[in-house]
C-alpha positions in Angstrom: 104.3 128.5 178.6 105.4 130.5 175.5 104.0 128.7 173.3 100.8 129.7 175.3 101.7 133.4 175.6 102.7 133.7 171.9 99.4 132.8 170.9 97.6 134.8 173.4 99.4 137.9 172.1 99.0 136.9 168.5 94.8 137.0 169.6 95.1 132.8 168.9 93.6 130.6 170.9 95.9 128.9 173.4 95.6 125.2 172.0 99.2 124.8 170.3 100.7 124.4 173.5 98.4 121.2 173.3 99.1 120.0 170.4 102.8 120.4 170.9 102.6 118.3 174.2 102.2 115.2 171.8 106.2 115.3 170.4 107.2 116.6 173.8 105.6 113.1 175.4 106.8 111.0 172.4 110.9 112.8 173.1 110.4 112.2 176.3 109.0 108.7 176.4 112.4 107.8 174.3 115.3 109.9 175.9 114.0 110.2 179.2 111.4 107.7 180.5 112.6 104.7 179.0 116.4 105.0 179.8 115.2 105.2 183.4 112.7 102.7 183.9 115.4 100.1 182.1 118.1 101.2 184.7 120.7 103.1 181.7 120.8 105.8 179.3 122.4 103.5 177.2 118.7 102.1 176.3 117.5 105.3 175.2 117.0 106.2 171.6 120.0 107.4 170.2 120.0 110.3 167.6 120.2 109.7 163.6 118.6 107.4 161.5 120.3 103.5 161.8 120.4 104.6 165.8 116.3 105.3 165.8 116.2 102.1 163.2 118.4 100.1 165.5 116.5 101.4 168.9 113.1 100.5 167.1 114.1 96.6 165.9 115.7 95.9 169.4 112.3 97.3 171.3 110.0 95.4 169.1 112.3 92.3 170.5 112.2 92.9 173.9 109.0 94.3 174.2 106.6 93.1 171.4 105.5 96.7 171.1 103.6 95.7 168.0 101.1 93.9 170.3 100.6 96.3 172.5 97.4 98.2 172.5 98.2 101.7 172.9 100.9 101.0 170.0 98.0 100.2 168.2 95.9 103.2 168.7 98.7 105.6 168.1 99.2 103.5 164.4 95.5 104.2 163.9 96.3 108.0 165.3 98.7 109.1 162.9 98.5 107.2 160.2 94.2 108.1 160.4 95.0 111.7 161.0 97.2 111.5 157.7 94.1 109.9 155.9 92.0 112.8 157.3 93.6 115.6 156.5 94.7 114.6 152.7 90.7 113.9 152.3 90.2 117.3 153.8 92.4 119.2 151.7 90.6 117.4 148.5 87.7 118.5 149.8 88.6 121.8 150.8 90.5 122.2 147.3 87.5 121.0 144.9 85.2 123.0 146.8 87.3 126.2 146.5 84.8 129.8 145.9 86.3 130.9 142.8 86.7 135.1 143.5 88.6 135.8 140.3 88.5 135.4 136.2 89.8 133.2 134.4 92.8 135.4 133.4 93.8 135.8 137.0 95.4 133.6 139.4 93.0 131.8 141.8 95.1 132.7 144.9 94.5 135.9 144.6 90.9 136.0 145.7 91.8 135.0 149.2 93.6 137.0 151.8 95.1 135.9 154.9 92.4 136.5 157.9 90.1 136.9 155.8 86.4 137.0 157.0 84.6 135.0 154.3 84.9 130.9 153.8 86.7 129.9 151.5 85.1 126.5 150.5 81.8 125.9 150.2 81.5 123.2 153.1 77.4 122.7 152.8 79.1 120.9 149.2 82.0 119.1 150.6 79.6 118.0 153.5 77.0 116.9 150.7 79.5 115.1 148.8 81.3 113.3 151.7 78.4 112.3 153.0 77.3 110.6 150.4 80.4 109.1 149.1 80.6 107.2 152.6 77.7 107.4 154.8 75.8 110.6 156.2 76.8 110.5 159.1 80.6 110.5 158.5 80.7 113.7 157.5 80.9 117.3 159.4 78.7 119.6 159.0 80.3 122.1 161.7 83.6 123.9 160.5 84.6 123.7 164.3 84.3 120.2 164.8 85.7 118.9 161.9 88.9 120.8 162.5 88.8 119.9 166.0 89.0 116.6 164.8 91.2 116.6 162.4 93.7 118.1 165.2 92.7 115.8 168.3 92.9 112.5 166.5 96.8 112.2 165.3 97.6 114.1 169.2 95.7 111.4 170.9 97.3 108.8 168.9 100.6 110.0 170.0 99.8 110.5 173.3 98.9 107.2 173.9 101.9 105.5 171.7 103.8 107.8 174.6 102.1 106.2 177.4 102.9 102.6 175.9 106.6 103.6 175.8 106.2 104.6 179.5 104.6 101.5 180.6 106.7 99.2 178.2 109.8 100.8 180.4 108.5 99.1 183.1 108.4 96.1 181.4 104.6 96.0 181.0 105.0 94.6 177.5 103.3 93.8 174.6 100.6 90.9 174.6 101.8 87.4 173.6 99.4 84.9 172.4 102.5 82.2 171.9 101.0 79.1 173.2 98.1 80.3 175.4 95.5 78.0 174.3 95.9 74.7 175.9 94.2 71.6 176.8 92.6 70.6 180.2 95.8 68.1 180.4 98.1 71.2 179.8 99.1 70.1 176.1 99.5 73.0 173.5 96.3 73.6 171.4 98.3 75.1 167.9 96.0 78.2 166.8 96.5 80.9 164.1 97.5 83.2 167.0 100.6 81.5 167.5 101.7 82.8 164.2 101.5 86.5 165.0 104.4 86.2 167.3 
């Protein structure tokens, strides 16, 4: 809620409050919704770094959260959002509209709220596009930092919801053994090495 108000007042658009809901569900997923749905708040995450270290090793052995698909997709989330945005900001830096002389500092060409881009983005777009494909590039300011913001919150979200689930004991997948025979002998496969 202030969050919300803060950037009404401020003339911002109210999706902060959004983005923010992604730690709030991570926190909560670990101090709240696991302790319960394992029966103790001794199973929680504790604070500091050897207790988050410790919490992390010991869920990975009870619940294979490695192999667990929405573990996955929040991997791809933030590592893929950190991918993003350092491309973006190479992008955004060596596609910078030079306001000033040589004998002045860069920066001060741009203001804060200013009305005019900074970056040409028809280049960045133009060069992007063609270092990967066409069509992996944005050619629409709004989108592309729309996406930039939606795909590391996602990712969280959903590493959340696996926490949730994982309480529950809706684990991980395990792929020990599961191919067998029509006698019920164990068929050895490379998948039995993930585990």
């Amino acid at each position: 809620g202030r969050e919300w108000e803060l950037s009404f007042r401020l003339g911002m658009r109210p999706w902060i409050c959004v983005a923010y809901s992604a730690p709030v569900a991570a926190a909560a997923a670990v101090f709240i919704v696991y302790p319960i749905g394992q029966g103790s708040f001794s199973d929680g995450m504790p604070l500091g770094i050897s207790g988050t270290f410790n919490f992390m090793i010991v869920f990975q052995a009870e619940h294979n959260i490695l192999m667990h698909p929405f573990h996955m997709l929040g991997v791809a989330g933030v590592f893929g959002g950190s991918l993003f945005s350092a491309m973006h900001g190479s992008l955004v830096t060596s596609s910078l509209i030079r306001e000033t002389t040589e004998n002045e500092s860069a920066n001060a060409g741009y203001k804060f709220g200013q009305e005019e881009e900074t970056y040409n983005i028809v280049a960045a777009h133009g060069y992007f596009g063609r270092l990967i494909f066409q069509y992996a590039s944005f050619n629409n300011s709004r989108s592309l930092h729309f996406f930039l913001a939606a795909w590391p919150v996602v990712g969280i979200w959903l590493t959340s919801l696996g926490i949730s689930t994982m309480a529950f004991n809706l684990n991980g997948f395990n792929f020990n053994q599961s191919v067998v025979d029509s006698q019920g002998r164990v068929i050895n496969t490379w998948g039995d090495i993930i585990n």
